[in-house]
N, C-alpha and C positions, 0 to 999 in steps of 0.2 A: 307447879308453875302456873302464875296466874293468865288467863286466857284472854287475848285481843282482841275488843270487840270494834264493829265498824260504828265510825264516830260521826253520825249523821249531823250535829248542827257545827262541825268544824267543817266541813264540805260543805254546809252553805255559806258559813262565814267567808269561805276559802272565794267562791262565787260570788259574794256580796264586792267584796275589795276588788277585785278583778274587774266588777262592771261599772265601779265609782273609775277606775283607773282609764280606762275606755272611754267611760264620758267626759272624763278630765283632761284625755289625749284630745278627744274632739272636740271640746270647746276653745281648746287653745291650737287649734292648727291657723295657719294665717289665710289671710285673704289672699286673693286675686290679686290686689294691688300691693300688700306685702311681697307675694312672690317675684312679683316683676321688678320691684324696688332690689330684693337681692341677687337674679340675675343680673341686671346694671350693676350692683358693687360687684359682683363677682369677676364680669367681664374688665372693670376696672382694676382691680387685683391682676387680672393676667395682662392688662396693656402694660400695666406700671413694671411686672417680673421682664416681660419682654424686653423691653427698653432699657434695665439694668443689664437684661444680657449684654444688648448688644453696645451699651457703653463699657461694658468690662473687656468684650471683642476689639476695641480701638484703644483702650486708654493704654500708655506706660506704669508697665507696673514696676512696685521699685523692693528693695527689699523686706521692706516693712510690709507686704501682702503677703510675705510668707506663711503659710498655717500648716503644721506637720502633720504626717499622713494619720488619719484617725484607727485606733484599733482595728475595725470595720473593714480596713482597708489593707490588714497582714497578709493576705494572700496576694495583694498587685503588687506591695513592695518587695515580697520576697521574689514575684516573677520578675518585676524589673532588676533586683538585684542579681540574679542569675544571668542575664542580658546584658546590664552594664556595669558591673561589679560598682565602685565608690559614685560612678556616674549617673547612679540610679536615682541621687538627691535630685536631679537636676530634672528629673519626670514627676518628681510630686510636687515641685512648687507651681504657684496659680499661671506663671508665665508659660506651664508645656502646652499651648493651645497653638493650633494655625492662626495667627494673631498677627499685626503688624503693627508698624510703631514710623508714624506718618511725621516726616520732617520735610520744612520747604526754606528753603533761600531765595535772595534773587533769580539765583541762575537755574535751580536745580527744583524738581517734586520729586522726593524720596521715600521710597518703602523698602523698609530693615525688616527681614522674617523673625518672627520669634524661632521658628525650623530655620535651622542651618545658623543661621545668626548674620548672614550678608544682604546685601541689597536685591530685594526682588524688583527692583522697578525704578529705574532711572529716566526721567523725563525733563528732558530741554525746555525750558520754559520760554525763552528770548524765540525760539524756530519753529518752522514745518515742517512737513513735507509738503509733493506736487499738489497732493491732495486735502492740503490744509490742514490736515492733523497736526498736534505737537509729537516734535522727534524725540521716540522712546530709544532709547539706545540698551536695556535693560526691562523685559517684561517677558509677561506670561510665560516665564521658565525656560526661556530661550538662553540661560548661564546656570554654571555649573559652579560651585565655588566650594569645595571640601578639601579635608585634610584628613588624612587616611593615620591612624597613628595606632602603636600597639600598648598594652597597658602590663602593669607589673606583674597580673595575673593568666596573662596570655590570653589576652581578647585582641582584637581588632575595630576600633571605633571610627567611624563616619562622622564627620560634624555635620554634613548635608543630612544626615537622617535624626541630629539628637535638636534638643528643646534648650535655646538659649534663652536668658534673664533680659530684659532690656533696661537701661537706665538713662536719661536724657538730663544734660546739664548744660549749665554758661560756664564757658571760660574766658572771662571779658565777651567781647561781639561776637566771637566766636560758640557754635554749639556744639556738643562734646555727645555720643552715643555711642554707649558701651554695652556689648552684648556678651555677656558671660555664660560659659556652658560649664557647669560647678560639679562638684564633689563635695561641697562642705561652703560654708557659707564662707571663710577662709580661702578654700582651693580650688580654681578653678582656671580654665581659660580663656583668654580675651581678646573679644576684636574690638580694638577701639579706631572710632571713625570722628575727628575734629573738623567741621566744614566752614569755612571763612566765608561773610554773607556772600560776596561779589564772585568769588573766584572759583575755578572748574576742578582745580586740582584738590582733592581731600589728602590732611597725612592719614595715614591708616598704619597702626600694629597690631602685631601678632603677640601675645604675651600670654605668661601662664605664673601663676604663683602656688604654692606648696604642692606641687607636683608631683616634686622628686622620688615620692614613695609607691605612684599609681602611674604615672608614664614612664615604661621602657624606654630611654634616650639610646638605648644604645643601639638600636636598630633603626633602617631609615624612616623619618618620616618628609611625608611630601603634600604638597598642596598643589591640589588640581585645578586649575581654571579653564575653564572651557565659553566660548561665547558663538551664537549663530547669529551675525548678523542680517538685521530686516534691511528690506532695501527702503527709500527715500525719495528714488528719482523718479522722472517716469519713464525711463529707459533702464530698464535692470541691468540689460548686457553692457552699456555705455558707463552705468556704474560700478557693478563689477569688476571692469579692466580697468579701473583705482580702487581695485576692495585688496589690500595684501594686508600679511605680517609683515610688518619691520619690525628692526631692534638694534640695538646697540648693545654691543660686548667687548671684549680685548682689549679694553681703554677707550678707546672714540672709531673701531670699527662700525660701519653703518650697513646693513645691510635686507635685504627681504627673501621670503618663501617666492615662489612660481605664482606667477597670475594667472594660469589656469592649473586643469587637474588637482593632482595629491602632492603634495611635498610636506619633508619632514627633515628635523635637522638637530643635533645637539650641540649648545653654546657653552664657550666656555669662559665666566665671567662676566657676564649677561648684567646690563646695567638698566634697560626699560625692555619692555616688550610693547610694541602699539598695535593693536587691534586697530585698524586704518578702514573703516568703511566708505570711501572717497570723502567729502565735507565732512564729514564726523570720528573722531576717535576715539575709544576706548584706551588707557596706555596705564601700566603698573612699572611706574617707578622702585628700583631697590634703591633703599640708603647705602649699601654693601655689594659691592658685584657678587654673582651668585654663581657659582659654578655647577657642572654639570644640567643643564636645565634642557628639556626637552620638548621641541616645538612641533607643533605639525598645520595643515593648512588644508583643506578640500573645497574645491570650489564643487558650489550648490547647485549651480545655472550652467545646466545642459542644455534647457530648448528655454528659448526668453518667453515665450505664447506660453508655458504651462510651468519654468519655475519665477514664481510672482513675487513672492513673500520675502526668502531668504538668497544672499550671494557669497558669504562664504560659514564655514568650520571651521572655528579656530581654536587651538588647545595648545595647554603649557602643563609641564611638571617643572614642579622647583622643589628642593629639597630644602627644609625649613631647619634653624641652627636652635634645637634644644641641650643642652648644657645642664646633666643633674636632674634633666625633667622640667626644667625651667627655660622658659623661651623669652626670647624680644629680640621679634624680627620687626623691622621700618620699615614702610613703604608707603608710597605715594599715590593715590589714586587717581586719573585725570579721564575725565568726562566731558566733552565740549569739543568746540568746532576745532577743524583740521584749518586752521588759519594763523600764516604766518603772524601776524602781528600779535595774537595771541600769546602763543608758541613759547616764542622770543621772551616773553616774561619771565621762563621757568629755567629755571637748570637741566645741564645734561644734556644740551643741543637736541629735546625735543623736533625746535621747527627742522631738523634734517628728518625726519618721519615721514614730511612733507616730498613728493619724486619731484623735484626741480629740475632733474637730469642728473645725467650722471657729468665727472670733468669739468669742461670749458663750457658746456651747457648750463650746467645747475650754477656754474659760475656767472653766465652773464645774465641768467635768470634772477638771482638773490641780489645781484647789485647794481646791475642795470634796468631790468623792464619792473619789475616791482618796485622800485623806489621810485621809475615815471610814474607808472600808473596811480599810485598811491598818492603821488603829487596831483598830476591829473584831474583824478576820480574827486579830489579833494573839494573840486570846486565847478568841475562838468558833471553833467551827466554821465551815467557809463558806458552808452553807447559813443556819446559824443565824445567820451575819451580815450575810447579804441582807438575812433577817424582819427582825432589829433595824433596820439603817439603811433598809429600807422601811418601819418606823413614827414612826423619826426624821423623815425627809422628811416622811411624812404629817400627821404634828401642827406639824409646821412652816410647812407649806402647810395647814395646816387653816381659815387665817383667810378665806383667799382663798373655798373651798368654802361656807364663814359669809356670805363677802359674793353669792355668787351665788344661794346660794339666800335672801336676803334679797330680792336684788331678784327671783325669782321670787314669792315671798308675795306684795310689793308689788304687781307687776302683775297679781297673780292676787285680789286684792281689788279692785285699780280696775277690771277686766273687767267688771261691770255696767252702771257710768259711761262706760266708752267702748263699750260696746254701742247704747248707748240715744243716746251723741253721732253717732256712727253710721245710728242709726236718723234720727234726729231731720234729717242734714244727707245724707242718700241722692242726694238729687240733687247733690249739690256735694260732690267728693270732696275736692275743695282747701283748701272751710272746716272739713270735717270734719276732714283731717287738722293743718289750725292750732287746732281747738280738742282734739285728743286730745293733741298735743304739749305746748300750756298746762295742761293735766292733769294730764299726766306731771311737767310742771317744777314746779307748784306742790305737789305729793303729794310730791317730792322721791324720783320714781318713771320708772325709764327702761330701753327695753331691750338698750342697751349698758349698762348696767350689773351686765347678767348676764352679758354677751358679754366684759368685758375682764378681769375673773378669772379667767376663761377661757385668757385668751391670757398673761395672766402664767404659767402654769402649761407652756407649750407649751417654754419655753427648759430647762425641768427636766426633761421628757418628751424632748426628744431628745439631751438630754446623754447618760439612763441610758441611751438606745437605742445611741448610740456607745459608753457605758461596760463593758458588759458583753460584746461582740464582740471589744475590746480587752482586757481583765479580765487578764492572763497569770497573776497568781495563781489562777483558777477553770481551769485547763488542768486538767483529769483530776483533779481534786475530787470525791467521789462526796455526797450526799446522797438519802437515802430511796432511791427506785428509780434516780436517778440517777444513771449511772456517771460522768458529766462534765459538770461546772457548766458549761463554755465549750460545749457541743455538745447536740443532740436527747439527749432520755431516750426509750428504748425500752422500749412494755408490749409491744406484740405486733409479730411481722414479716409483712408480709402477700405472697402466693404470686404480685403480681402488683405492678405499678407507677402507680400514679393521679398521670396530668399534673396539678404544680403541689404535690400535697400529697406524694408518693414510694411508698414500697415499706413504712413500715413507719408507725406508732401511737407517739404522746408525749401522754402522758398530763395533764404541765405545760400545754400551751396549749388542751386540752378543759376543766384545770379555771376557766385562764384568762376562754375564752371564755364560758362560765356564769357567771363572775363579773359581768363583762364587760353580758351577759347581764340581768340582776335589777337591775344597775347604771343601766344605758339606760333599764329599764323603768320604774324610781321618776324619775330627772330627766326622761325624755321626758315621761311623762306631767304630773309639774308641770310644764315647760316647754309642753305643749299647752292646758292649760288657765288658762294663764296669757296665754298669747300670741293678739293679739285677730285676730278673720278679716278681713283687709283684701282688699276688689275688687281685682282686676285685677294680684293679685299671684301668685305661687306659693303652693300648698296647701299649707302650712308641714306643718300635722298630718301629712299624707300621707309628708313626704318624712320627718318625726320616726318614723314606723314601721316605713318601712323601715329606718333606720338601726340600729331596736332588734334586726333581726335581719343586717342587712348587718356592723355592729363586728364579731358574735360570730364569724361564718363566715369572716371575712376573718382573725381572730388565728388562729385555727381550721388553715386554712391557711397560710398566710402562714409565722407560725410552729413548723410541725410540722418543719421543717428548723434552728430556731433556736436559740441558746442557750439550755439549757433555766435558766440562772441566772435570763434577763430573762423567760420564761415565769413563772420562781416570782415575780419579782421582781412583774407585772401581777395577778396568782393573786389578792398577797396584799394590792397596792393598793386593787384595786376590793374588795377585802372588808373593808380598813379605811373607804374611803368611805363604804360601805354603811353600815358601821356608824358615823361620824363622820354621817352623815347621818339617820340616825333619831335620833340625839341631839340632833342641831339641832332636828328636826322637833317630835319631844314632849317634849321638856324646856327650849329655848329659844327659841323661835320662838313667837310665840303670836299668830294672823294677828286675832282682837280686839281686842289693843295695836295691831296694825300698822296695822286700819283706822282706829283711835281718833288714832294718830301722824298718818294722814295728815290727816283731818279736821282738827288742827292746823294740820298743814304748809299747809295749803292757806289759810288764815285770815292765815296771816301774807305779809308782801310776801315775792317772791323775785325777784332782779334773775336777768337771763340773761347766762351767758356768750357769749363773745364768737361762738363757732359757732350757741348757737342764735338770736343774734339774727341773725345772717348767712344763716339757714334762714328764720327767719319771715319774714324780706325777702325773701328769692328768692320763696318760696310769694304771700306778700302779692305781688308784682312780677306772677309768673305768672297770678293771680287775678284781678286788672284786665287783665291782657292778654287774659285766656280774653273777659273781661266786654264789653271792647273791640271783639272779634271776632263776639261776638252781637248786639250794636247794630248791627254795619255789615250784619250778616246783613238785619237787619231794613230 
């Protein structure tokens, strides 16, 4: 074997090459100003990367940005496809991002999740709040909107947790957004949301196509909806006590959850459900009544000073009609103000959502004071058309006011007469009172007939108490010092909080209760001296003076949180009273004629209705019995 020897001029050759190479690295390295120049493109390169991000972050992607999962990527699909068995297409396409898909209309600023595939974000565009913001009825995760369903291989899927496709289109003026959660580019499921420019109500379905091999139908599935409403006004508590569930079910039953605490209920044929935040609603109309559906309700606002944000929990289960694995369920989505005139456009007797009252109340609410006002408002101002149709009502109800304080003259002229009948029959309180009642009926003088003018007046009195809490036209109407007809008017803010009445001065229910006030103090007093002192009864007088100062303290409070519409609205009642009642008193009333009337009346026969003869025989009955029990005494 021939021997290796060491190859001294290849080791310098080897060394030669090596230090050409070196000198040729450094004559061509760049300058100082070279380097800087590629810095600047460099940093250019990542402004330009960035910006495609975050335009691929906003745009609609459609199905044409599809790209299948690359080799590289057999370990994610296989782990997704263990997780979501066929469902697992719908995590490799480019739309599985926290991403959203930004739609506006007239009325509405909408954000669709690519996560879940529903609306994260609903914003009123036309409104406020107290605080000048636009009224979000939908944001920062405050709704819940999933559908819980089981699949052919025995999984359990969440749509709130999987990655929907979004696609946006025209359908004529109408815009069309469909959020698909797929299986195959074929099979998947759909929410499709159509929004008409002007209008608050969206249709919205639930649909699903080639299904039938990967959705179990035969077990239930249900869509959950849950919403916490944010508050609006600047009185939480004041809003709250108009924050309920209502709904319609049973054909046109109308009904709601509890205005405070927890309530929970199950409907059967359930036709809307309204998330009622007072001015504003949320409402999911079905095409289909829906049976079995499960409601519930928690209010949020324990203490007003520390819960600020939210006023109620509100939650639905509805059980969704799949057929084969295939679904198309309809329904209606409605976003916008809790306003009659709105309402009324839509099917389904929506504007009953609205608490007009219940009865004769919401009756003379929907067809009397809202078509005034509405007239009214048309062409006053809103304050100024309180005053007016609070002087309408007034003179309209003025006859009733005439007949009461009629029969107080009357009884306040025969007060002699039954004093002295009184006096006269002391020992016998039972003939005393058969012969003050024949008094009464022959004088054609009685004192229910001060009492039930009274009560005719009561159904008008709690209509406007309903009317003006509802009012949606008085929402942020200002008058005099008032910033908002629907809410407290503020004179002063006070540095501390007083249980019951708040933190701040309204000026409206101070002048109220002086009205209020002067008001009590002219009919209590006729009514005191008019009204005869009967034994063994309550102190009538007594409990008449407290009340003259009990009304006034009670609107006083009561109302320093309240509308300050229905503050003006009482303000300016009891001072038309006032004054409808000093007119009566000196100028038509003239208790001379009244007593010369009864001296008439009493001359002539008067037969008795059927109650008081059915009194004077009980009394008569009782009177021989008393009579009967003293002779056995004896």
């Amino acid at each position: 074997m021939e021997e290796k020897k060491f190859d001294v001029k290849s080791i310098i050759g080897f060394v030669l090459i090596f230090g050409i190479l070196i000198f040729m690295m450094w004559q061509n390295q760049p300058t100082p100003e070279e380097l800087a120049e590629q810095e600047q493109q460099a940093q250019i390169e990542a402004d330009k990367k960035a910006e495609a991000k975050e335009v691929k972050n906003t745009k609609v992607v459609t199905a044409e940005d599809f790209t299948a999962p690359q080799p590289g990527d057999s370990l994610k699909l296989v782990d997704l496809m263990n997780k979501l068995g066929s469902f697992a297409y719908s995590s490799t396409l480019p739309s599985a991002t926290d991403t959203h898909t930004i739609v506006q209309t007239d009325v509405f600023d909408l954000k669709f999740s690519n996560k879940g595939g529903f609306l994260s974000e609903v914003i009123l565009r036309e409104f406020v709040d107290y605080d000048s913001i636009p009224i979000a009825l939908i944001q920062d995760g405050n709704e819940v909107f999933n559908i819980t369903f089981p699949t052919a291989d025995n999984r359990i899927l969440n749509t709130q947790d999987q990655y929907f496709q979004p696609t946006v289109s025209k359908n004529g003026e109408n815009t069309v957004v469909s959020m698909k959660f797929k299986a195959s580019e074929s099979q998947f499921l759909e929410y499709r949301y159509e929004l008409k420019p002007t209008e608050y109500m969206i249709d919205f379905s639930i649909r699903s196509e080639g299904l039938n091999t990967i959705v179990n139908s035969s077990q239930a599935i249900d869509l959950d909806w849950q919403l916490k409403t944010y508050r609006h006004d600047q009185s939480v508590s004041y809003e709250n006590r108009y924050t309920r569930l209502t709904y319609m079910s049973e054909g046109d039953k109308i009904d709601k959850l509890a205005q405070t605490g927890e309530d929970e209920d199950v409907l059967e044929d359930a036709r809307w459900l309204s998330y009622r935040q007072h001015f504003f609603s949320t409402i999911l109309v079905a095409e289909n009544p829906i049976k079995n559906v499960r409601i519930s309700s928690l209010d949020l606002v324990e203490d007003e000073e520390i819960d600020t944000v939210f006023t109620k929990q509100y939650s639905s289960k509805l059980p969704l009609t799949f057929t084969n694995g295939d679904a198309n369920n309809n329904f209606q989505l409605y976003f916008g103000p809790t306003d009659s005139k709105v309402l009324k456009a839509y099917d389904y007797k929506l504007v009953e959502s609205i608490p007009f009252g219940w009865g004769i109340f919401g009756w003379i609410n929907k067809f009397m004071f809202i078509p005034l006002f509405t007239f009214l408002s048309s062409f006053l101002p809103y304050g100024i058309a309180i005053i007016v149709m609070t002087v309408l009502i007034k003179l309209v109800m003025s006859f009733v006011q005439y007949k009461q304080f009629l029969s107080q003259a009357k009884m306040k002229v025969l007060k002699p007469e039954m004093d002295a009948i009184r006096e006269k029959h002391k020992d016998n309180k039972m003939k005393s009172q058969q012969e003050t009642m024949a008094l009464q009926n022959k004088a054609g003088a009685s004192p229910l007939a001060g009492c039930l003018p009274g009560l005719v007046q009561l159904p008008v009195f709690y209509a406007l108490f309903m009317f003006f809490p509802t009012a949606f036209a008085l929402r942020q109407k200002s008058f005099l010092w008032a910033d908002d007809l629907s809410s407290y008017d503020v004179i002063a803010q006070l540095p501390f909080n007083i249980p019951l009445y708040g933190s701040h001065v309204s000026l409206f229910p101070i002048l109220a209760a002086i009205a209020i006030f002067f008001y009590m103090k002219m009919t209590t007093g006729q009514q005191m001296a008019s009204q005869p002192t009967q034994e063994g009864m309550p102190d009538m007088g007594k409990m008449m003076k407290y009340m003259i100062y009990f009304s006034p303290i009670l609107m006083l409070v009561f109302f320093n949180k309240y509308a300050s519409g229905l503050s003006l609205y009482y303000f300016i009642s009891n001072l038309i009273s006032i004054g409808i009642m000093l007119v009566i008193k000196n100028f038509i009333l003239d208790e001379d004629k009244i007593h010369a009337q009864i001296q008439v009346n009493k001359t002539k026969p008067k037969k008795q209705n059927k109650f008081q003869k059915k009194m004077a025989g009980m009394m008569e009955q009782a009177e021989q019995q008393k009579q009967a029990q003293q002779k056995k005494k004896k």
